[in-house]
DSSP file (Angstrom, degrees, kcal/mol; ACC not computed):
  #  RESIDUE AA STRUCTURE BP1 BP2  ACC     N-H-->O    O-->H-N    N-H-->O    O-->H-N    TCO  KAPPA ALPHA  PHI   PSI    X-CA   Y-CA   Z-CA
    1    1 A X     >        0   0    0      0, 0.0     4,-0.5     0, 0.0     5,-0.1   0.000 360.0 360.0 360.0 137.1  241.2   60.2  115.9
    2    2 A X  H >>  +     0   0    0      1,-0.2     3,-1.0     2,-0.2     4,-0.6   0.851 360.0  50.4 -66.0 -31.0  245.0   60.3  117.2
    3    3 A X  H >> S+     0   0    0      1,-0.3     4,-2.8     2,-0.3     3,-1.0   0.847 106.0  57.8 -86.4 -39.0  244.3   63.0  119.8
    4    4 A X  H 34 S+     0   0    0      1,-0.3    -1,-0.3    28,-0.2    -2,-0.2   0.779 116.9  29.7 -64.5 -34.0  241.4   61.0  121.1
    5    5 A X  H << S+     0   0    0     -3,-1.0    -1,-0.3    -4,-0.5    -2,-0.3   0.442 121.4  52.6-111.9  -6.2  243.6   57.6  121.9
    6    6 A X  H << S+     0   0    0     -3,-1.0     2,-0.4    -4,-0.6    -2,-0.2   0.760 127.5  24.3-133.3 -51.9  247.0   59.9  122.7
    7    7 A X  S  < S-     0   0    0     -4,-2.8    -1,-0.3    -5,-0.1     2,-0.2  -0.941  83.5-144.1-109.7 118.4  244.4   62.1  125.4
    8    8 A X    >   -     0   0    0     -2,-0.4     3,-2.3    -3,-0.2     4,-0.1  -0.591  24.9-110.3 -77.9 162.0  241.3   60.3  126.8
    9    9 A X  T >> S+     0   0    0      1,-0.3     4,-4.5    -2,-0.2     3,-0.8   0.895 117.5  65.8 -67.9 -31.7  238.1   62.6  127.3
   10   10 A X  H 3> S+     0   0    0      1,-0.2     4,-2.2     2,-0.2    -1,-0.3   0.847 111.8  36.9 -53.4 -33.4  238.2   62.5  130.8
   11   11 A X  H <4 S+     0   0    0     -3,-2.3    -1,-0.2     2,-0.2    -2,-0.2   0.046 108.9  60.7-126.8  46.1  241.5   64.5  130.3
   12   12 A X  H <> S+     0   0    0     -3,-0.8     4,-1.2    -4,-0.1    -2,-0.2   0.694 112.0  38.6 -89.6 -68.6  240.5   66.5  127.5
   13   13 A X  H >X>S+     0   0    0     -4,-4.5     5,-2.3     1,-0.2     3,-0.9   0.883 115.3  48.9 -73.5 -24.0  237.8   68.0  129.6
   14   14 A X  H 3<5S+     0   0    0     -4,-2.2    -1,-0.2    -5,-0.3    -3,-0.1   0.825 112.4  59.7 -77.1 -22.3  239.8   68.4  133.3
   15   15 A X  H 345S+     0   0    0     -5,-0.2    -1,-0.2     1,-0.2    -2,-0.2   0.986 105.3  40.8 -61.8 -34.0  242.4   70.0  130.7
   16   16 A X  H <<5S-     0   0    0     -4,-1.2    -2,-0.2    -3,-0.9    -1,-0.2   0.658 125.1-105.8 -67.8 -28.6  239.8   72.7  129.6
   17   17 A X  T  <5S+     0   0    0     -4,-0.6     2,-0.6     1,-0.2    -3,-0.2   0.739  79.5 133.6  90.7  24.9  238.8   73.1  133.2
   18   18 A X      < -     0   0    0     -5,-2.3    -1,-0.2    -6,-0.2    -3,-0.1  -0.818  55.6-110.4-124.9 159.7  235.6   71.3  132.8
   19   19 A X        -     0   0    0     -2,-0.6     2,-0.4     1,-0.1    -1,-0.1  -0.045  32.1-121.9 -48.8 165.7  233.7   68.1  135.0
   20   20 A X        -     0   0    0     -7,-0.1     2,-0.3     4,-0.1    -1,-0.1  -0.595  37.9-179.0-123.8  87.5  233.6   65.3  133.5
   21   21 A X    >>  -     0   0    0     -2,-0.4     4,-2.3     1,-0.1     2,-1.6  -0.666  40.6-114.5 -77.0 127.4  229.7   64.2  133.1
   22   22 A X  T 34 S+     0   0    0     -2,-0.3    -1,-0.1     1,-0.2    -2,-0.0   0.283 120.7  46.8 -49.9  23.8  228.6   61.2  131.6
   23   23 A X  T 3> S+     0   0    0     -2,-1.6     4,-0.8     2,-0.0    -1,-0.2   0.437 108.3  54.0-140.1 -23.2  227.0   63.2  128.9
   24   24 A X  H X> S+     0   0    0     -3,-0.5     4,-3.4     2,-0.2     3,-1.4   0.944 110.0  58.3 -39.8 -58.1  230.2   65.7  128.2
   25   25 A X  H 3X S+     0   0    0     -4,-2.3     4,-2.4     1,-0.3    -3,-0.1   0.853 106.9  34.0 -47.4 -52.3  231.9   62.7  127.8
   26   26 A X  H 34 S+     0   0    0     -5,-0.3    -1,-0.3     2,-0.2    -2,-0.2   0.561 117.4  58.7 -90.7   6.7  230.2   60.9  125.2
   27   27 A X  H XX S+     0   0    0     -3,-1.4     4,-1.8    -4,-0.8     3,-1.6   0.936 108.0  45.6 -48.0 -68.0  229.5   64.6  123.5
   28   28 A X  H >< S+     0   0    0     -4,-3.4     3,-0.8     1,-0.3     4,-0.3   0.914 114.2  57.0 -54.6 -56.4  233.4   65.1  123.4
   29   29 A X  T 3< S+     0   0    0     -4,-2.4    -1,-0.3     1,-0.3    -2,-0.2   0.479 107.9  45.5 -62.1  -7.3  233.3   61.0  121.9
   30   30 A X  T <4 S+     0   0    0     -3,-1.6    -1,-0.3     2,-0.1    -2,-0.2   0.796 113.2  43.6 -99.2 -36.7  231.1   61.8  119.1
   31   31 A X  S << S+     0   0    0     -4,-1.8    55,-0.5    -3,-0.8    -2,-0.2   0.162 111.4  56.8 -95.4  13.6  232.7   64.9  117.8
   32   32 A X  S    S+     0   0    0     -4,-0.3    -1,-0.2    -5,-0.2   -28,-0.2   0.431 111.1  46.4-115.9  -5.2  236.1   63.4  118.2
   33   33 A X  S    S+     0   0    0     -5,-0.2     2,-0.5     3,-0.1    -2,-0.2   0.395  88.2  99.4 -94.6  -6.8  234.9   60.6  116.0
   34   34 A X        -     0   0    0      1,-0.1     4,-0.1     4,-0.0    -4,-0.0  -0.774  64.4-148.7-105.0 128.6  233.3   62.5  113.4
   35   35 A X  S    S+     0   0    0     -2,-0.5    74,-0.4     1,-0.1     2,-0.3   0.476  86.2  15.8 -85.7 -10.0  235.4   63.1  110.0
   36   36 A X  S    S-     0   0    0     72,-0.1    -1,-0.1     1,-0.1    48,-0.1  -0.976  96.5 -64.6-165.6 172.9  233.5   66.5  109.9
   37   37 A X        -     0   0    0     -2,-0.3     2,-0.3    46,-0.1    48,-0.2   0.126  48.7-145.4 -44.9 176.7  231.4   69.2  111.7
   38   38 A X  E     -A   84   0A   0     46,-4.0    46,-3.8    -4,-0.1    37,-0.1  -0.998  15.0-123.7-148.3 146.0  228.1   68.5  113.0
   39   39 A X  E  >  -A   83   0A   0     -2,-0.3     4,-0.9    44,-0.2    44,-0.2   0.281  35.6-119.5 -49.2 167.0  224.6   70.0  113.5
   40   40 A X  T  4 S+     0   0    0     42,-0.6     4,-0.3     2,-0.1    19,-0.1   0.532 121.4  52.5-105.4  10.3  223.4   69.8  117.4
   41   41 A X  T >> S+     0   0    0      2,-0.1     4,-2.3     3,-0.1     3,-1.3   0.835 107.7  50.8 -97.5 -44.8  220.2   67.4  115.6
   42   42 A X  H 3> S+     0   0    0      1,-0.3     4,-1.3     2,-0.2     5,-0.3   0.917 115.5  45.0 -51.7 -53.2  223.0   65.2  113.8
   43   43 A X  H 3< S+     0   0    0     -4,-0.9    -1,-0.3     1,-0.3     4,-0.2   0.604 108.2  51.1 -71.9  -9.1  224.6   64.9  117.5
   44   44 A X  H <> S+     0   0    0     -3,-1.3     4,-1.8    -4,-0.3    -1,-0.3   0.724 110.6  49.5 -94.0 -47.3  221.6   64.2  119.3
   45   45 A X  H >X S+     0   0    0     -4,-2.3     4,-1.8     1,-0.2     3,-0.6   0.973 114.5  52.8 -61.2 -37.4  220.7   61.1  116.5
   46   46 A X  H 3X S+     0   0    0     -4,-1.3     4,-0.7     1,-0.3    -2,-0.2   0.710 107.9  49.2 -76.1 -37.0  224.5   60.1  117.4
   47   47 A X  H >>>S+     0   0    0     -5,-0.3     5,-2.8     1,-0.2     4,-1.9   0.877 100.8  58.4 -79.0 -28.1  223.8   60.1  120.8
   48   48 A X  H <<5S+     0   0    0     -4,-1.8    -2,-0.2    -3,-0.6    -1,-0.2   0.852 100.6  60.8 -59.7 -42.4  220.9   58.1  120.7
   49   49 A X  H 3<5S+     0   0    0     -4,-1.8    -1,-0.2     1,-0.2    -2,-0.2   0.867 103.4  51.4 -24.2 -48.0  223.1   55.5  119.1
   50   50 A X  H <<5S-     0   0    0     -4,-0.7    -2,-0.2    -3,-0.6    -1,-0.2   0.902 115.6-115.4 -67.6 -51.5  225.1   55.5  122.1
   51   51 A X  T  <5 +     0   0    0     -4,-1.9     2,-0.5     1,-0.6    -3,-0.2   0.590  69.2 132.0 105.6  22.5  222.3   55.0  124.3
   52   52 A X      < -     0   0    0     -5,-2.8    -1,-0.6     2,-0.1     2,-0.3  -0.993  46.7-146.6-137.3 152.4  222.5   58.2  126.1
   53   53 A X        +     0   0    0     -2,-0.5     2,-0.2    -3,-0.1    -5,-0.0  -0.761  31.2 149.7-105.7 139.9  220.0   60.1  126.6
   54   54 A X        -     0   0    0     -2,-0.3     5,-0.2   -10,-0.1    -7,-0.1  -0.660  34.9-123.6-172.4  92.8  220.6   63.8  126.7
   55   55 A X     >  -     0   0    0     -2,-0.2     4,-2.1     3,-0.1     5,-0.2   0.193  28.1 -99.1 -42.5 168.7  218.0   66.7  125.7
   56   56 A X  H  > S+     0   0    0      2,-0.2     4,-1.7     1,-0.2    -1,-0.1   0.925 123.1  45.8 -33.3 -72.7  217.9   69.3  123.4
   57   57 A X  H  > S+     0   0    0      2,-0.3     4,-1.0     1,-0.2     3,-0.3   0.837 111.8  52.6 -39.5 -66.0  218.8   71.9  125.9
   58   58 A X  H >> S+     0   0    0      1,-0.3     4,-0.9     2,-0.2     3,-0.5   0.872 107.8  52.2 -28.4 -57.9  221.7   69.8  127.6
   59   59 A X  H >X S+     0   0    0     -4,-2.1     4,-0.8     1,-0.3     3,-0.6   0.837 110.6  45.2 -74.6 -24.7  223.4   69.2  124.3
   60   60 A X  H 3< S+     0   0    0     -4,-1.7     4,-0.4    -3,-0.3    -1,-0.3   0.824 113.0  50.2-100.0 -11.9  223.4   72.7  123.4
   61   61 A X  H << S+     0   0    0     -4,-1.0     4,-0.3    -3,-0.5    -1,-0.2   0.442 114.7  49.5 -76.8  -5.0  224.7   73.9  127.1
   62   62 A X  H <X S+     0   0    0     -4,-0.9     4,-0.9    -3,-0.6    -1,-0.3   0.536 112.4  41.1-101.8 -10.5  227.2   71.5  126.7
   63   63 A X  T  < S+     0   0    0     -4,-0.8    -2,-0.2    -3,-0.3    -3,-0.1   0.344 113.1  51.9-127.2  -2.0  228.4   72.4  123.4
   64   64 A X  T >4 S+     0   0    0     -4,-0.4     3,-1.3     2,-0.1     5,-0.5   0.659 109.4  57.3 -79.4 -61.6  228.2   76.5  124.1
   65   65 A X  T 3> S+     0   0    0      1,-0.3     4,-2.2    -4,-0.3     6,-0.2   0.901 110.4  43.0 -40.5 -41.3  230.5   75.4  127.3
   66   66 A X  H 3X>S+     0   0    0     -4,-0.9     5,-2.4     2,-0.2     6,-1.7   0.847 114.0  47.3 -61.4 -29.0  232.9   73.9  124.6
   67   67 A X  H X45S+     0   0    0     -3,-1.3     3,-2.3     2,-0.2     5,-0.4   0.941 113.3  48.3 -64.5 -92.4  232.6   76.7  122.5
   68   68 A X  H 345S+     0   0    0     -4,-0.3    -2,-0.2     1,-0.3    -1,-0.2   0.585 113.9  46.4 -11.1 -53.7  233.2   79.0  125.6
   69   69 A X  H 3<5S-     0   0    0     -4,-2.2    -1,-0.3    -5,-0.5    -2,-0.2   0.868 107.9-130.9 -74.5 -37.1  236.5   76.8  126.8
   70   70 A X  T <<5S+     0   0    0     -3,-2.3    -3,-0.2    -4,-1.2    -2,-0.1   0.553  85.5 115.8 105.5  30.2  237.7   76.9  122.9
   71   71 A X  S   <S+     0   0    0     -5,-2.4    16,-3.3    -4,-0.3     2,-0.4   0.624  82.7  28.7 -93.7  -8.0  238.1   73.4  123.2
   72   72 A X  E    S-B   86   0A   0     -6,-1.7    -2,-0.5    -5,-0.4    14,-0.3  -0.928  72.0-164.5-130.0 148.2  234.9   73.4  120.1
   73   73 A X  E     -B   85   0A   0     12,-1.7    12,-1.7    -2,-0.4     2,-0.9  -0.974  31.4-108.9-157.9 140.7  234.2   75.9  117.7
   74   74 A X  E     -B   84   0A   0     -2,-0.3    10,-0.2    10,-0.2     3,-0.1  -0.614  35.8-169.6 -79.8 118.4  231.4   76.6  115.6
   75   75 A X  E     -     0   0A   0      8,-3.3     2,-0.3    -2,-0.9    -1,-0.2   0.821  58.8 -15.8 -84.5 -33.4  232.7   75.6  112.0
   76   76 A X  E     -B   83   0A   0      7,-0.8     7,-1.1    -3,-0.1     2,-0.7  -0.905  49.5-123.2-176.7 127.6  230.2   76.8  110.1
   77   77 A X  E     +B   82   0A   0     -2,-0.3     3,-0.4     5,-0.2     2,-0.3  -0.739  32.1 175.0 -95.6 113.5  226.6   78.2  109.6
   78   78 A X  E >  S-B   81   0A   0      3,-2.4     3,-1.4    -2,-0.7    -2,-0.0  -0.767  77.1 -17.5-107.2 147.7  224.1   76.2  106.8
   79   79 A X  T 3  S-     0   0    0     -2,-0.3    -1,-0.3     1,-0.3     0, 0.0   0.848 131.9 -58.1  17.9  70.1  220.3   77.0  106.2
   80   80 A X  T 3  S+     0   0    0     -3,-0.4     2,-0.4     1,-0.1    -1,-0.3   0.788 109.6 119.8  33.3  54.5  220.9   78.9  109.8
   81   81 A X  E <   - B   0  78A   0     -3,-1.4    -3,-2.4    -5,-0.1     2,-0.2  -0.983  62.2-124.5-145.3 137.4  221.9   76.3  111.7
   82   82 A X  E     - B   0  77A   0     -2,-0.4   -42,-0.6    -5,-0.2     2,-0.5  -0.456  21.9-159.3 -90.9 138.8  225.7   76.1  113.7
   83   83 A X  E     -AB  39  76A   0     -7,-1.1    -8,-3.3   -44,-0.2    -7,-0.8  -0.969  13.0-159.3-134.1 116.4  227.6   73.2  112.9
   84   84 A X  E     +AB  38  74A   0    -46,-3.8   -46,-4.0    -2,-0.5     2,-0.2  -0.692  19.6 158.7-108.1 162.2  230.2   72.3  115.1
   85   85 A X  E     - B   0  73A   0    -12,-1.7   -12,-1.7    -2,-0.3     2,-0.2  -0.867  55.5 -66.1-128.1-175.0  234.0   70.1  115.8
   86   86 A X  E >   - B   0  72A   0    -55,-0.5     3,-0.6   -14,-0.3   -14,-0.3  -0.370  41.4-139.9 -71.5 133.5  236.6   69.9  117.8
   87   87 A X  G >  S+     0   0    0    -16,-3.3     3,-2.3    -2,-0.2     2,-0.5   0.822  75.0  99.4 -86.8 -21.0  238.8   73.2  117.4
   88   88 A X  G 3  S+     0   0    0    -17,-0.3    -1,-0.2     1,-0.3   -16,-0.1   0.337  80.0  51.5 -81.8   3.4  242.5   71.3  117.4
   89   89 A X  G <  S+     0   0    0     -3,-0.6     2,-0.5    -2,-0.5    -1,-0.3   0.170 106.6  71.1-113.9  15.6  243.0   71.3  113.8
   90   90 A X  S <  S-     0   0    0     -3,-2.3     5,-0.1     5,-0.1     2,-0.1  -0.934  73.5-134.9-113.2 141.1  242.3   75.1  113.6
   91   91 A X        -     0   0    0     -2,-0.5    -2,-0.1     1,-0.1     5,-0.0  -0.208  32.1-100.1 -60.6 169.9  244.1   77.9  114.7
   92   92 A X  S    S+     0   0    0      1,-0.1    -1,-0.1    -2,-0.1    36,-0.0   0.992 119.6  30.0 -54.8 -75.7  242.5   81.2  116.8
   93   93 A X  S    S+     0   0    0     36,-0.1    37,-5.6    -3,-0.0     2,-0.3   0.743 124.0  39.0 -58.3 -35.4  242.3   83.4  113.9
   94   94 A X  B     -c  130   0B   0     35,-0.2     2,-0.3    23,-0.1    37,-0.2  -0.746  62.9-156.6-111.1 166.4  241.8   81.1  110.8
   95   95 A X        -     0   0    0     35,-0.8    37,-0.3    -2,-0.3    -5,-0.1  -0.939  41.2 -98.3-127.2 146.2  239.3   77.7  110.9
   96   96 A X        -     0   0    0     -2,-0.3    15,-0.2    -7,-0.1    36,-0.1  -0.432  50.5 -85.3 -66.4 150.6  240.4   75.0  108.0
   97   97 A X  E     -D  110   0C   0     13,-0.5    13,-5.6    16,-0.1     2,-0.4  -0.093  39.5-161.5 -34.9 129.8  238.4   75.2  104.9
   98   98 A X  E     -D  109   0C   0     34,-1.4     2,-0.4    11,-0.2    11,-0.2  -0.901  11.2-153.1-125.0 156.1  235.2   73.1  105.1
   99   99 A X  E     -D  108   0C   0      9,-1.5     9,-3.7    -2,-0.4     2,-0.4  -0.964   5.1-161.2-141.8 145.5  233.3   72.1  101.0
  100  100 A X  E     -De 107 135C   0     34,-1.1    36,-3.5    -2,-0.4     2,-0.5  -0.631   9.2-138.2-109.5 147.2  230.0   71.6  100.7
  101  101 A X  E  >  - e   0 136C   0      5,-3.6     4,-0.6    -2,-0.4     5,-0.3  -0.914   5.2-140.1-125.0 151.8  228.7   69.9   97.9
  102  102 A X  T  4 S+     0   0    0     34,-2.2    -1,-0.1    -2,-0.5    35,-0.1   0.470  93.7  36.0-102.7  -6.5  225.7   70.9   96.2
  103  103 A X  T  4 S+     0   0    0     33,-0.7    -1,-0.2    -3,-0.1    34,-0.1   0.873 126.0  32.8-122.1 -23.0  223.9   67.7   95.3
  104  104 A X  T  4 S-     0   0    0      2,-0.1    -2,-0.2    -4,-0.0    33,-0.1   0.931  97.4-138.1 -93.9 -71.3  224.7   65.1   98.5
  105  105 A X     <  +     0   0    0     -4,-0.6     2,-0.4     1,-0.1    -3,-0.1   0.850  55.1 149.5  87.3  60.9  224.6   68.7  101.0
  106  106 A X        -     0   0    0     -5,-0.3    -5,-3.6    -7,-0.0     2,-0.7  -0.912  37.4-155.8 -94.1 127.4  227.4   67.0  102.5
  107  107 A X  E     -D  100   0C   0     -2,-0.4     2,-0.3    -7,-0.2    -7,-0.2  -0.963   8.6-169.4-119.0 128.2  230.5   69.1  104.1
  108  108 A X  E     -D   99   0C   0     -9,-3.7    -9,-1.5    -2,-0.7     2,-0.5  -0.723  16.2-123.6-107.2 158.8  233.5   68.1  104.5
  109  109 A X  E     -D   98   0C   0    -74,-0.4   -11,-0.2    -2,-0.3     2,-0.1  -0.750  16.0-168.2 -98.1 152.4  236.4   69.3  106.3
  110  110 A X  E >   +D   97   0C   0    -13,-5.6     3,-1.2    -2,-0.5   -13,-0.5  -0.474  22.6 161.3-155.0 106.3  239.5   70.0  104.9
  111  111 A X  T 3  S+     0   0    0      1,-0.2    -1,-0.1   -15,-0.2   -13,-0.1   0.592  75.6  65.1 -52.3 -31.6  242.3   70.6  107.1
  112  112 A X  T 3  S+     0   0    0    -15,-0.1    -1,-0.2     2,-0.1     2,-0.2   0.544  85.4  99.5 -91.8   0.6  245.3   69.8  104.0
  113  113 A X    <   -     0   0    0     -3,-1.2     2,-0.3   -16,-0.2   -16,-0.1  -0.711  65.1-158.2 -79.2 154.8  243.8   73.1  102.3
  114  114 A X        +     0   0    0     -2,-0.2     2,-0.4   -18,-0.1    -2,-0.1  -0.964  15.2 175.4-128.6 126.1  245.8   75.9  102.9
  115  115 A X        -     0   0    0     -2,-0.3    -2,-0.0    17,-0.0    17,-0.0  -0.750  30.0-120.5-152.9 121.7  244.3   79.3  102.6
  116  116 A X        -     0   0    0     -2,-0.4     3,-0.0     1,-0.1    -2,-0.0   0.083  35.8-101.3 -69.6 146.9  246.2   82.6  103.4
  117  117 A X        -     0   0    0      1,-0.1    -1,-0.1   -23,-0.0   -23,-0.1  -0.092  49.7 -96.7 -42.0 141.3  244.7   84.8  106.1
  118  118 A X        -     0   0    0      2,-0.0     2,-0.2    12,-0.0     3,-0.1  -0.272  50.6-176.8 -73.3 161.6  242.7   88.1  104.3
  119  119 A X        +     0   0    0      1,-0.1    -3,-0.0    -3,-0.0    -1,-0.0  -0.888  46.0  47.3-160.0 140.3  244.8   91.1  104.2
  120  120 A X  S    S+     0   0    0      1,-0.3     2,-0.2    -2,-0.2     3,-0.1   0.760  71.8 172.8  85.6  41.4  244.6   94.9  103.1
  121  121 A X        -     0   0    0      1,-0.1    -1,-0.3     4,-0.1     3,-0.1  -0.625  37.0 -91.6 -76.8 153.8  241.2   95.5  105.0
  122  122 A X        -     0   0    0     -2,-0.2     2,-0.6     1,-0.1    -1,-0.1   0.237  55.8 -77.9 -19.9 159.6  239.8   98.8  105.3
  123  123 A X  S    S+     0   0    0      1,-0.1    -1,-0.1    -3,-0.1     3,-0.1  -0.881 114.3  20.9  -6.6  71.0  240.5  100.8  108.1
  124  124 A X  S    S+     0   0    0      1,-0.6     2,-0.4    -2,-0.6    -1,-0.1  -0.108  90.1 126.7 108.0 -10.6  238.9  100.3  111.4
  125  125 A X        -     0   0    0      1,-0.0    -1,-0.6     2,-0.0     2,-0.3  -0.757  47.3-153.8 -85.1 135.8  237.9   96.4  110.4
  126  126 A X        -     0   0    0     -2,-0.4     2,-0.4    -3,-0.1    -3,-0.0  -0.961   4.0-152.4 -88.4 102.6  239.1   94.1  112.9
  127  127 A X        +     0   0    0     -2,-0.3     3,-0.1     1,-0.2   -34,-0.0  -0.629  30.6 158.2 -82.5 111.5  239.7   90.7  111.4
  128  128 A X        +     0   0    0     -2,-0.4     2,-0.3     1,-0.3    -1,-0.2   0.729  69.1  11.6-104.6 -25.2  239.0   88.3  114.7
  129  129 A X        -     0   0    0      2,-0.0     2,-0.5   -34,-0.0    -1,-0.3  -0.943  61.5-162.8-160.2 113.5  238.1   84.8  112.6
  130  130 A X  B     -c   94   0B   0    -37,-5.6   -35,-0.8    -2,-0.3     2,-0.3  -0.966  12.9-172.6-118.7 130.2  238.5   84.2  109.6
  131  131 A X        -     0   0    0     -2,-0.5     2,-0.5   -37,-0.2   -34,-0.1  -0.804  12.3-143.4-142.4 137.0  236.6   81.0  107.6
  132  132 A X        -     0   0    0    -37,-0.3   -34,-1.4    -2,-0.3   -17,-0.0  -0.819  10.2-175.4-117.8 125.6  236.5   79.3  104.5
  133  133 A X        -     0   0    0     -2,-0.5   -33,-0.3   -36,-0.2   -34,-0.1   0.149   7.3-169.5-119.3  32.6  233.6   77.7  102.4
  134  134 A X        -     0   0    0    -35,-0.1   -34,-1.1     1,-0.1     2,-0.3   0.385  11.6-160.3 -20.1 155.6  234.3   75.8   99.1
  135  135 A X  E     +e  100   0C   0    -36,-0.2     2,-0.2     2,-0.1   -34,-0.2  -0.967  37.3  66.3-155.5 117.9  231.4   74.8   96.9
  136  136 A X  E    S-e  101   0C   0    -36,-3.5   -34,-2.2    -2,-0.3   -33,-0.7  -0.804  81.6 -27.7 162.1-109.6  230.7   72.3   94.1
  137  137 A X        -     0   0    0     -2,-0.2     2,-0.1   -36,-0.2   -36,-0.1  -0.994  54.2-134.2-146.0 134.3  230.4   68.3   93.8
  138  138 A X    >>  -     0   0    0     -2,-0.4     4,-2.1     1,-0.0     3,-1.3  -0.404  37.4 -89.8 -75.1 167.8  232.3   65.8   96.0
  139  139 A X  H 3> S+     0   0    0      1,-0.2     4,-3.3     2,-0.2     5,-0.2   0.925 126.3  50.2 -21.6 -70.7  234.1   62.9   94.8
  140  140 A X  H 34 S+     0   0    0      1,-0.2    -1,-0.2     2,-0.2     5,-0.0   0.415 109.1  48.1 -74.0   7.8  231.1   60.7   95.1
  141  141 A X  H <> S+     0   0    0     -3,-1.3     4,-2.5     3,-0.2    -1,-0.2   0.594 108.1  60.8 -88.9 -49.0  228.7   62.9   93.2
  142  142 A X  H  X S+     0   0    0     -4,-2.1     4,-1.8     1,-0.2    -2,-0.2   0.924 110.8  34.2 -31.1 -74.0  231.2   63.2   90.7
  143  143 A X  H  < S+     0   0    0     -4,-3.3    -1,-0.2     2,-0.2    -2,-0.1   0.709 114.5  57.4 -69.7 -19.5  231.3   59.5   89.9
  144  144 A X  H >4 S+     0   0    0     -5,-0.2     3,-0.9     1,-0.2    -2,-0.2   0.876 109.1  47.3 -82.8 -70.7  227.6   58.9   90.5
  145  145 A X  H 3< S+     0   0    0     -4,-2.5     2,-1.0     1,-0.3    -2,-0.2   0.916 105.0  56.9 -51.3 -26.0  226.8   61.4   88.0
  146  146 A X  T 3<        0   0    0     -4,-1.8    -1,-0.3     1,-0.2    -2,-0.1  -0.237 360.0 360.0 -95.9  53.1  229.3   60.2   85.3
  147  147 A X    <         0   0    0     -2,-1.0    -1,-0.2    -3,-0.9    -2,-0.1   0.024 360.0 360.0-135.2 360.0  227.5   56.8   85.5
């Protein structure tokens, strides 16, 4: 990721106003490496990679505090579970379009879709966020099935 090599995490987080803990750190390094959200059990296997160790509990009080700073946003909820990234390819109001595909249950993000902001609500709805879900067969589902 450009933003990752352009900003290092250390001044990612002092930008947000947060410490910098050796387990923020490689949080922030995992979801800035990752081509699309993630669960908090996908980040926890990711961390183990790492070699750091970081409970249940941690990772999700570190990853509300990102929510909270607005430096992370929860992209998306699947079989009731928050799937989070890095907010910097979203706006306040809108999040980019994420598609899920129905036979790999892979989501991707996708940031070069464009989809215009809702409009002509009711009366007394407040539109604060508005989110996008495509549905259907990725690329590689595609070709695997026509095999």
């Amino acid at each position: 990721m450009t933003a990752m090599r352009e900003f290092p995490p250390e001044r990612i987080l002092r930008s947000f106003g947060l410490r910098c803990t050796p387990g923020r750190l490689a949080l922030l390094k995992i979801l800035a490496e990752a081509n699309h959200a993630l669960s908090q059990e996908q980040i926890a296997a990711l961390l183990k990679q790492t070699k750091q160790s970081l409970n249940k509990v941690s990772i999700y009080r570190a990853l509300e505090c990102f929510v909270e700073t607005g430096m992370v946003h929860r992209a998306f909820l699947q079989n009731r579970i928050w799937h989070y990234e890095l907010s910097f390819r979203c706006s306040v109001k809108q999040c980019h379009p994420h598609f899920h595909c129905y036979i790999c249950r892979c989501t991707f993000c996708m940031p070069q879709v464009s989809v215009p902001l809702a409009s002509g609500l009711e009366e007394g709805f407040i539109l604060e966020r508005q989110q996008v879900r495509l549905e259907g067969i990725c690329p590689n589902c595609k070709d695997a099935k026509a095999k």
